[in-house]
TIVO-968096 format. One record per residue: residue number from 1; residue in three letters; x, y, z of N, C-alpha, C, O in turn. Coordinates in Angstrom, 3 decimals, padded with zeros to 6 digits. Layout:
// TIVO-968096
NUM | ALA | X | Y | Z | X | Y | Z | X | Y | Z | X | Y | Z
...
//
This chain:
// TIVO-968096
1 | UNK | -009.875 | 010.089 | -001.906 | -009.927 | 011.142 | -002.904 | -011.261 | 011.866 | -002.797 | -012.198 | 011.128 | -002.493
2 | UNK | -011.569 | 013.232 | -002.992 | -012.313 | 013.842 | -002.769 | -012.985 | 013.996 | -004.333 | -012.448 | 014.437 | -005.349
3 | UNK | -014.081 | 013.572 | -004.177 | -015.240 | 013.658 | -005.713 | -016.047 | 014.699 | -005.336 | -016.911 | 014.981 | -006.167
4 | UNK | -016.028 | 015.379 | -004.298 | -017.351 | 016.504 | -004.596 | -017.029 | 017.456 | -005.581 | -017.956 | 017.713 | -006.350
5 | UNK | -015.901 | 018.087 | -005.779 | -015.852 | 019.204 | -006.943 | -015.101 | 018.262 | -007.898 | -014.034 | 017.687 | -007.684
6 | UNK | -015.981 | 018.217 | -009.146 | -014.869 | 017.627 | -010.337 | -014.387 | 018.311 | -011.295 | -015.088 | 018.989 | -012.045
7 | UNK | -013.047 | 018.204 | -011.384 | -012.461 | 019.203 | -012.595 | -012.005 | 018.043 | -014.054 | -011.461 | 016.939 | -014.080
8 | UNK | -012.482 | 018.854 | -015.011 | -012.131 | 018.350 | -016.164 | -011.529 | 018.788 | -017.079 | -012.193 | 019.668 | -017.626
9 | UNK | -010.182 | 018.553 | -017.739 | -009.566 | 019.218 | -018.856 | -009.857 | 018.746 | -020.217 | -009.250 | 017.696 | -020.425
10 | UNK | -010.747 | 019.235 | -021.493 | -010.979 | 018.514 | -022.687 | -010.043 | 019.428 | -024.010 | -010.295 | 020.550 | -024.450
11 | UNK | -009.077 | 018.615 | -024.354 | -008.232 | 018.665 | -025.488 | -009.166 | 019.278 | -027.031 | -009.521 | 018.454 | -027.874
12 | UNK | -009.364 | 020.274 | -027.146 | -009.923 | 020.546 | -028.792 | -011.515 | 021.324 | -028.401 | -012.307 | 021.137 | -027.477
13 | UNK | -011.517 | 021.903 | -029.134 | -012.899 | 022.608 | -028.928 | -013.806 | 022.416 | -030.279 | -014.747 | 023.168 | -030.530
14 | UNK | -013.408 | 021.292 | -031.147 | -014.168 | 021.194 | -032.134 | -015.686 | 020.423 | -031.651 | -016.220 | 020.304 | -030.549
15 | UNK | -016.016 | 020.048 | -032.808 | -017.603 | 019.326 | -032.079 | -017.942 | 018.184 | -031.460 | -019.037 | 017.789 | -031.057
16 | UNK | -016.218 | 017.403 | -031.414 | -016.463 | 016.365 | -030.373 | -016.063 | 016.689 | -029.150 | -016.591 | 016.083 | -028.217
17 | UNK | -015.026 | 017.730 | -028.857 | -014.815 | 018.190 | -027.558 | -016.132 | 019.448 | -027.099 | -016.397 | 019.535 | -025.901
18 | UNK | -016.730 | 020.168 | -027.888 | -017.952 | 021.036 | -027.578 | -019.358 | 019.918 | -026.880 | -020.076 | 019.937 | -025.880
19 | UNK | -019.210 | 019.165 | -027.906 | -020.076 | 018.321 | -027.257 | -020.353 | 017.332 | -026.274 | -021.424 | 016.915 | -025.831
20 | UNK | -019.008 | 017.000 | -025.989 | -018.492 | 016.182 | -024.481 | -018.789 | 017.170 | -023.961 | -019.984 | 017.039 | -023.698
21 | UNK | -018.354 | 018.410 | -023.527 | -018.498 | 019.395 | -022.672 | -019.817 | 019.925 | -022.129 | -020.066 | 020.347 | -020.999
22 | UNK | -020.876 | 019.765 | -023.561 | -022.024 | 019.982 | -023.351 | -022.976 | 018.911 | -022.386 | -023.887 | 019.318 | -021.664
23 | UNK | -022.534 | 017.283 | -022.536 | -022.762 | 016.467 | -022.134 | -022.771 | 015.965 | -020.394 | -023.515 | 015.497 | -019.533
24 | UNK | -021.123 | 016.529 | -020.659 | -020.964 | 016.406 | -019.060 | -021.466 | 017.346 | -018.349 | -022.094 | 016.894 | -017.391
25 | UNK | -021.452 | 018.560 | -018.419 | -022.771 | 019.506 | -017.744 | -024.078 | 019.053 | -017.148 | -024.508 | 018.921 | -016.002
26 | UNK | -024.661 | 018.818 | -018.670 | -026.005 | 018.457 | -018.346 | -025.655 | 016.936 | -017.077 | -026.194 | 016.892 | -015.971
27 | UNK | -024.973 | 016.183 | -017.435 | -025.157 | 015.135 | -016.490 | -024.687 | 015.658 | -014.979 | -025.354 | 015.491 | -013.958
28 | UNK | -023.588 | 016.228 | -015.045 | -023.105 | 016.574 | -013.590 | -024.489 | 017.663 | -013.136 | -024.565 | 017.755 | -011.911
29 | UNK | -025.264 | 018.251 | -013.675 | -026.546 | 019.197 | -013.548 | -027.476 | 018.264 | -012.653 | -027.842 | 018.290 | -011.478
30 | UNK | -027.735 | 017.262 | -013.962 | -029.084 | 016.647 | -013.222 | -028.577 | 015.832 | -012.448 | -029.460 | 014.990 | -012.279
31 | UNK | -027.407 | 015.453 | -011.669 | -027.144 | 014.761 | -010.762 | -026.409 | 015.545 | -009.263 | -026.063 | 014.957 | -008.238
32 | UNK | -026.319 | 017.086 | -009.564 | -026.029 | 018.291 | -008.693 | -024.757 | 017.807 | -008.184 | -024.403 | 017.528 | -007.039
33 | UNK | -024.155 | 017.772 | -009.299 | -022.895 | 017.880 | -008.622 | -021.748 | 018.953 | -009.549 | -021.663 | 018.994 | -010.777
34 | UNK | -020.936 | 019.768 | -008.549 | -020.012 | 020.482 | -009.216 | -019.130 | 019.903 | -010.011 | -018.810 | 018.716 | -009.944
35 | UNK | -018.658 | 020.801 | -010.874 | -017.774 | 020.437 | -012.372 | -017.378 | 021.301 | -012.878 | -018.221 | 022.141 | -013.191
36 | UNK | -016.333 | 021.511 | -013.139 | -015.437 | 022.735 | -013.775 | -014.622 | 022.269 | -014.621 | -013.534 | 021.769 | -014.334
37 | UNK | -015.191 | 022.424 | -015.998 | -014.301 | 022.455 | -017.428 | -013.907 | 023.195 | -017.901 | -014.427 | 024.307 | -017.993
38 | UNK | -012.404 | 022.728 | -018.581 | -011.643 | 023.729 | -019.288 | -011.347 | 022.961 | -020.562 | -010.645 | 021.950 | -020.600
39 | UNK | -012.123 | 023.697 | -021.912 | -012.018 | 023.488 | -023.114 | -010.330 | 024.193 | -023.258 | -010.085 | 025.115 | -022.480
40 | UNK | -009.371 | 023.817 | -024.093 | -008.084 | 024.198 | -024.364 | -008.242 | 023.662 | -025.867 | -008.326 | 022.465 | -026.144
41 | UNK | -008.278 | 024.919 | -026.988 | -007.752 | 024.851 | -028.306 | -007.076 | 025.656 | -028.679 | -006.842 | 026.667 | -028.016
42 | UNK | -006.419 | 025.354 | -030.214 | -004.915 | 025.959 | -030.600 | -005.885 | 026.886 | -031.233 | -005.345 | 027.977 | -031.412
43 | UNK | -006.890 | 026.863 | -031.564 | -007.582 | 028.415 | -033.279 | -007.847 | 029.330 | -032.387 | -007.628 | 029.215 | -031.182
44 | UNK | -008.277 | 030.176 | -032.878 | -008.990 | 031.766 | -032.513 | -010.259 | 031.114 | -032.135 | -010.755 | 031.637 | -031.138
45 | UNK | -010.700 | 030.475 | -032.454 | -012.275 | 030.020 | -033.064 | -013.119 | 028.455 | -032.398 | -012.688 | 027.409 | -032.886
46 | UNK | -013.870 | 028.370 | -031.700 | -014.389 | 027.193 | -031.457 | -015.101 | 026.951 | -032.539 | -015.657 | 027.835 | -033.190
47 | UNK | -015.145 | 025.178 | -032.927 | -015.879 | 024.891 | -033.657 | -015.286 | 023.335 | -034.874 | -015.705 | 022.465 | -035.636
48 | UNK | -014.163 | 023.867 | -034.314 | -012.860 | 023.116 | -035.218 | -012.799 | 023.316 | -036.754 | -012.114 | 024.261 | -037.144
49 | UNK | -013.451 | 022.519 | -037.709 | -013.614 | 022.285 | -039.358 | -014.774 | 023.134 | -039.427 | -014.732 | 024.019 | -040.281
50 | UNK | -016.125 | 023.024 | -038.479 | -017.449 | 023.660 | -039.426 | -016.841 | 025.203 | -038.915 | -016.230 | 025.475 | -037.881
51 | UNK | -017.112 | 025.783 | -039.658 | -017.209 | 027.431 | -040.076 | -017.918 | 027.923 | -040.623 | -018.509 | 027.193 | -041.419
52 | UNK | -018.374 | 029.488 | -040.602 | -019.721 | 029.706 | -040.956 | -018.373 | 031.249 | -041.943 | -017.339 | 031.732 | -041.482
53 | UNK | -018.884 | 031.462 | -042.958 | -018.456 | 032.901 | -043.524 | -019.666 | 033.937 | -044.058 | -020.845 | 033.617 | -044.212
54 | UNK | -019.235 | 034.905 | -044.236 | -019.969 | 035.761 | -045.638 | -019.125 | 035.937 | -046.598 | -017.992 | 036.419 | -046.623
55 | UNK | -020.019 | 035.349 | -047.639 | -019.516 | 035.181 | -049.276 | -019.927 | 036.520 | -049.914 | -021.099 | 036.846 | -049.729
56 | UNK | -019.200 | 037.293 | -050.589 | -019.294 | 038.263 | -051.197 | -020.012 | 037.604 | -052.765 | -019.266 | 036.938 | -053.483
57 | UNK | -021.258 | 037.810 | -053.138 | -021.870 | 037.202 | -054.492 | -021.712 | 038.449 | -055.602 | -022.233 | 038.211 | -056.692
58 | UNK | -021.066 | 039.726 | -055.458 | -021.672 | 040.655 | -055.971 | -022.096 | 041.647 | -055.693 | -021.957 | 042.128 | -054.568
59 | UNK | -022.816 | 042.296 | -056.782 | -023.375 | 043.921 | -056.922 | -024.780 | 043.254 | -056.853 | -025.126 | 042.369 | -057.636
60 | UNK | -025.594 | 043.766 | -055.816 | -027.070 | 043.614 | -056.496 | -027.506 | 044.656 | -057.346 | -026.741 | 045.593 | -057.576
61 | UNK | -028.846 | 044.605 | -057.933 | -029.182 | 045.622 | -059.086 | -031.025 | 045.136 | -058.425 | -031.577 | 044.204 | -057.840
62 | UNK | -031.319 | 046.321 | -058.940 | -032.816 | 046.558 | -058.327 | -033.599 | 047.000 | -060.021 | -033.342 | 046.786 | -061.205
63 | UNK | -034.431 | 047.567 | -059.388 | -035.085 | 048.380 | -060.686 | -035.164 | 049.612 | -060.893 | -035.770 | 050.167 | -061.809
64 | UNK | -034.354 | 050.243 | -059.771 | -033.377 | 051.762 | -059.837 | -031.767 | 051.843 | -060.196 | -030.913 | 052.720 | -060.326
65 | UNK | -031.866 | 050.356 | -060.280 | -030.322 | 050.427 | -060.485 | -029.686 | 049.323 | -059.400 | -030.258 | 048.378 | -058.857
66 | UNK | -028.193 | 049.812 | -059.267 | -027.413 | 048.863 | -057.552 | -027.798 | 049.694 | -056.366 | -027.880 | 050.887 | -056.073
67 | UNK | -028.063 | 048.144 | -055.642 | -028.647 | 048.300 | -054.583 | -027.516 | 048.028 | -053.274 | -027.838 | 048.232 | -052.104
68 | UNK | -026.290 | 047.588 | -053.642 | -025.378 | 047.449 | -052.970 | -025.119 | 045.605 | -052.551 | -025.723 | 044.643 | -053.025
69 | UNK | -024.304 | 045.615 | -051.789 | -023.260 | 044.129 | -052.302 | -024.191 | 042.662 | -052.046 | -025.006 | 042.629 | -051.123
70 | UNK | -023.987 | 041.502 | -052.930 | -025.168 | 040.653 | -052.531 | -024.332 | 039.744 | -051.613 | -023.353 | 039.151 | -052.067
71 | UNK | -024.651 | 039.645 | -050.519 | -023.850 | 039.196 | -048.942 | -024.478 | 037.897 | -048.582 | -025.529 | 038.215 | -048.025
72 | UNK | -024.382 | 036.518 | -048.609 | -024.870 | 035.495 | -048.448 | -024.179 | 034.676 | -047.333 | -022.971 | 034.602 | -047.559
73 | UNK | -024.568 | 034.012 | -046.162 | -023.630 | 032.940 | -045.166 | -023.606 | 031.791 | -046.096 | -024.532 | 031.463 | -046.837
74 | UNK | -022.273 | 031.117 | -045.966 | -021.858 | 029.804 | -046.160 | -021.793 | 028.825 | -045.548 | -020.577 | 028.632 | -045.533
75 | UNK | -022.370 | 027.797 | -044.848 | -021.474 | 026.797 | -043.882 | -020.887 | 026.076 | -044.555 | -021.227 | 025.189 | -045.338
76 | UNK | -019.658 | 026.603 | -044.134 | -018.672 | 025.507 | -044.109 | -018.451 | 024.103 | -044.476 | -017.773 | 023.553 | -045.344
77 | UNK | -019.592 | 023.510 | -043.122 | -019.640 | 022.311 | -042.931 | -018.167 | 021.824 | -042.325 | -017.138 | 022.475 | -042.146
78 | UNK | -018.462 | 020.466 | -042.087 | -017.203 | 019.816 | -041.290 | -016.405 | 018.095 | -042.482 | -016.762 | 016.996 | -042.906
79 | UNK | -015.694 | 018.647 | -042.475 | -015.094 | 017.648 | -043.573 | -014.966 | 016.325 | -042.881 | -014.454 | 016.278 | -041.762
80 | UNK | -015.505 | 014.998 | -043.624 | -015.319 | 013.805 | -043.243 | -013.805 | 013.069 | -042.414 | -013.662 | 012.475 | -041.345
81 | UNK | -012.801 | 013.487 | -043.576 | -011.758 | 012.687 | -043.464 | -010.869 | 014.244 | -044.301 | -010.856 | 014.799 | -045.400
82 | UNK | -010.235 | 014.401 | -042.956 | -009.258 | 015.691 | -043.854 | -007.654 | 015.159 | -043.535 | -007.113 | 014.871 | -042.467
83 | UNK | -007.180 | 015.160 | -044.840 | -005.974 | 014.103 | -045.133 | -004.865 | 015.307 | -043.967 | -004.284 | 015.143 | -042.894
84 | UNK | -005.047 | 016.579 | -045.013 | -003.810 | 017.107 | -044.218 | -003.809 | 016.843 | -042.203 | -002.634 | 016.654 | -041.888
85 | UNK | -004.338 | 016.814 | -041.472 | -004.743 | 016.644 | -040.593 | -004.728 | 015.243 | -039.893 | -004.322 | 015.158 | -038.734
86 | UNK | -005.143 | 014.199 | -040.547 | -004.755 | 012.837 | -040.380 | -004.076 | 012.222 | -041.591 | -004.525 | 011.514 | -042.493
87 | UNK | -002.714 | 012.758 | -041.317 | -001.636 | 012.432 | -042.003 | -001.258 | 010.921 | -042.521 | -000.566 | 010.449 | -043.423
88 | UNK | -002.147 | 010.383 | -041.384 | -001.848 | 009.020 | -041.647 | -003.035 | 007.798 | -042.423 | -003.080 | 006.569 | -042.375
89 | UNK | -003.761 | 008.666 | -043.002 | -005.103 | 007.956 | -043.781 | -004.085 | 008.264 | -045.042 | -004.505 | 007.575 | -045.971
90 | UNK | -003.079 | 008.908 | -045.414 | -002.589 | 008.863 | -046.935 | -002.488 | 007.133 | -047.255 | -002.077 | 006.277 | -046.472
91 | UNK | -002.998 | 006.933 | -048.651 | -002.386 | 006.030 | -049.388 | -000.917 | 005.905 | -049.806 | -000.553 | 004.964 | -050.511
//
């Protein structure tokens, strides 16, 4: 079997498949050897659960008056144990 080019397929692009991916790089890097991964997920979106938004807070107001909308990021964050998803942690 031929090991000089290695190909890898990783299931999910959330942060345990982002980060395998990131992993095996760096190692196949510092050991110079080729590697070609293919992340494959079902979302629009890498990242899986953490998500980042803008939260609409409002009108700001100044001391002329509104100053226009108060726009804040959210993370998300990544949920511990998400039932719908592991269907099978229900009680």
């Amino acid at each position: 079997m031929d090991t000089s080019h290695v190909r890898i397929a990783i299931i999910g692009a959330g942060i345990s498949g982002l980060s395998t991916a990131y992993y095996l790089m760096q190692r196949a890097h510092a050991h110079g050897t080729p590697l070609e991964i293919q992340l494959f997920e079902r979302k629009q979106h890498l990242g899986g659960n953490a998500d980042t938004v803008v939260v609409n807070l409002g009108q700001r107001y100044g001391a002329n008056g509104p100053e226009g909308a108060y726009l804040r990021w959210a993370d998300l964050g990544v949920n511990d144990v998400n039932l719908a998803t592991y269907h099978r942690l229900k009680a």
